[in-house]
C-alpha positions as CSV (number, residue, x, y, z in Angstrom):
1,X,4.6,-4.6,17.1
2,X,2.2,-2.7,19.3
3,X,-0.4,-2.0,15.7
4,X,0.1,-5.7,15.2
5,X,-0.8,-6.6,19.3
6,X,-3.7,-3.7,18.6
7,X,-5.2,-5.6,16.1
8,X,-5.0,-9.1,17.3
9,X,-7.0,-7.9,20.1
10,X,-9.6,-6.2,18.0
11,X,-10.3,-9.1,15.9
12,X,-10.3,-11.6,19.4
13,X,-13.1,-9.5,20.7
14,X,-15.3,-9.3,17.6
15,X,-14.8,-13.3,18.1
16,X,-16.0,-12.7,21.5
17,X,-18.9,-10.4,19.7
18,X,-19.9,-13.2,17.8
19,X,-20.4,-15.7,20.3
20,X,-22.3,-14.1,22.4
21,X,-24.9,-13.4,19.5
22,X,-27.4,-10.7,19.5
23,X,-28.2,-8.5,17.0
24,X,-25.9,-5.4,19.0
25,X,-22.8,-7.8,19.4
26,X,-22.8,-9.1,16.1
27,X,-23.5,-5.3,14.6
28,X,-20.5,-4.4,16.8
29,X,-18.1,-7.1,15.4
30,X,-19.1,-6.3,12.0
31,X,-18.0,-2.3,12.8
32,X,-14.8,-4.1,14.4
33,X,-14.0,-5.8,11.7
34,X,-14.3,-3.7,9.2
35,X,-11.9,-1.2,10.8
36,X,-9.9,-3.3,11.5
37,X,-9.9,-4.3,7.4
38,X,-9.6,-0.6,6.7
39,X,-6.6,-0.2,8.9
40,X,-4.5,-2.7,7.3
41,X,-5.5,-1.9,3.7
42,X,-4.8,1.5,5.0
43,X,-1.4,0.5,6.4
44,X,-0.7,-1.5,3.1
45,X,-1.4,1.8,0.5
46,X,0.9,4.0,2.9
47,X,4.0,1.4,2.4
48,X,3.2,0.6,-1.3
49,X,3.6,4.7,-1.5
50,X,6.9,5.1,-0.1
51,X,8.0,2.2,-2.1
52,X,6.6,3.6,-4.7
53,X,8.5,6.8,-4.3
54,X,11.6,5.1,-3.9
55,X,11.5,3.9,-7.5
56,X,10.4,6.8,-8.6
57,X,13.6,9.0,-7.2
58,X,16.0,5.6,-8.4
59,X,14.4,6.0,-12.3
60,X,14.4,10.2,-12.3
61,X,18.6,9.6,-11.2
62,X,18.7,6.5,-14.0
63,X,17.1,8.8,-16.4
64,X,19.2,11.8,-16.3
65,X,22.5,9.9,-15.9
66,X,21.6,8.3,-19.3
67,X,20.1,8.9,-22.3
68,X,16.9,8.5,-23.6
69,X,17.2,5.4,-25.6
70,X,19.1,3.9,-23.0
71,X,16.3,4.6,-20.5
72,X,13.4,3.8,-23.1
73,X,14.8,0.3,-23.6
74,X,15.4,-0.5,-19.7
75,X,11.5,1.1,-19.6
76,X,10.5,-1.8,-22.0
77,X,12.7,-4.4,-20.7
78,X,11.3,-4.3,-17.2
79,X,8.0,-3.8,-18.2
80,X,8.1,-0.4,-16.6
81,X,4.4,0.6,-16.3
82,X,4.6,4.6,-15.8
83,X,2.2,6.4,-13.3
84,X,3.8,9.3,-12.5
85,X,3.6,11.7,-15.4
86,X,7.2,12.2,-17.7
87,X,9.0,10.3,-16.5
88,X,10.0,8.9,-19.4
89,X,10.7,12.7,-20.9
90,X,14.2,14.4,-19.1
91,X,13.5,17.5,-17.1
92,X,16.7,19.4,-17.0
């Protein structure tokens, strides 16, 4: 809640920034802002990682505990797009 309240504020005083006018204030909302737009997209990458690794430990467990047909077609059914290299092959 406190990154959230951090933010909110940052983006109030670039409105602030802006008002006030003047080449300095409005170069300073611009550096605001775009921090503040790199924060959250970096926020964003870091959770779409971990969920990322989640599914990547759940299909190495599905792929071992069946076999490689079985895994191939529940690959296709989903539409599994693979990023992480062999997956698809079992490592035992």
């Amino acid at each position: 809640m406190r990154k959230i309240t951090w933010l909110i504020d940052q983006i109030d005083l670039c409105k602030e920034l802006i008002q006030r006018g003047g080449i300095s204030n409005l170069r300073s909302a611009l550096l605001l802002l775009d921090n503040a737009a790199e924060i959250l997209m970096h926020r964003m990458t870091q959770d779409e990682l971990r969920f990322n690794d989640l599914w990547e430990k759940m299909l190495a467990k599905t792929r071992n505990e069946t076999d490689p047909a079985t895994f191939a077609r529940f690959c296709q059914e989903v539409a599994l797009e693979v990023t992480v290299p062999n997956l698809l092959t079992r490592q035992d």
